[in-house]
Structures are given as C-alpha cells and as structure tokens.
N, C-alpha and C positions, 0 to 999 in steps of 0.2 A: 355323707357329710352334709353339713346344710350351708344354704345357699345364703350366700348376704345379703343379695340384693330383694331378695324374698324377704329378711326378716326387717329388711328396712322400709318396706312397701308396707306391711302389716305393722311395725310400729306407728307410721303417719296417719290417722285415721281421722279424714278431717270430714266437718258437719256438711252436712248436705245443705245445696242453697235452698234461699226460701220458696222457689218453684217447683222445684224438684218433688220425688215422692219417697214415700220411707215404706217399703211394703204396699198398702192401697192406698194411703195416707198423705195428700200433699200434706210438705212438711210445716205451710202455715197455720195448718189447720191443729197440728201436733205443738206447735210453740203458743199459738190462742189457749188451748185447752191447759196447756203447764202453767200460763200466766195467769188464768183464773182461777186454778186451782189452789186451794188454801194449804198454808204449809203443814199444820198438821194433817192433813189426808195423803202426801206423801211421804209416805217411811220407807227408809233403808233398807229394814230388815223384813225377813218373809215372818207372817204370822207363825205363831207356834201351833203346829202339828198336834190334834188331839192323836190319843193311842185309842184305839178302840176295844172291848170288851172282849177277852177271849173263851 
C-alpha cells in the first residue's frame, strides 16, 4: 500500500534558501545566472535528436 504521509512530503517541494546549495552550487549563484540569462536562451523543450546514418 502507499504511505500518505510519504506522498505528502514529496508533493511539498519547496525552494531552497538563498544560502543554501543546490548540488555544488550555492543557490545565489544559480538565481544570478537565471536573472541574467536572456529569455530566448532558455527553452523548455530538449533540442531534436539528429538520427544518425546507418
């Protein structure tokens, strides 16, 4: 069976403070970089996949 109190812990998923790290990354350093980043350089979707020659 699954646990409730499990799925309500992994629904909450809240942002890490601005001291904290994200991986090796404090996370000012990760909110700097999104803020200067130009909006067309981040997209949503993943490039399309060339097929390669068989």
């Amino acid at each position: 069976m699954t646990d409730p109190q499990k799925n309500v812990s992994q629904s909450k998923k809240k942002e890490p403070a601005l001291w904290e790290s994200y991986g090796s990354f404090p996370v000012w350093i990760l909110k700097l970089i999104n803020a200067l980043t130009p909006g067309f350089l981040i997209s949503k979707s993943p490039a399309p996949k060339r097929k390669l020659p068989q």
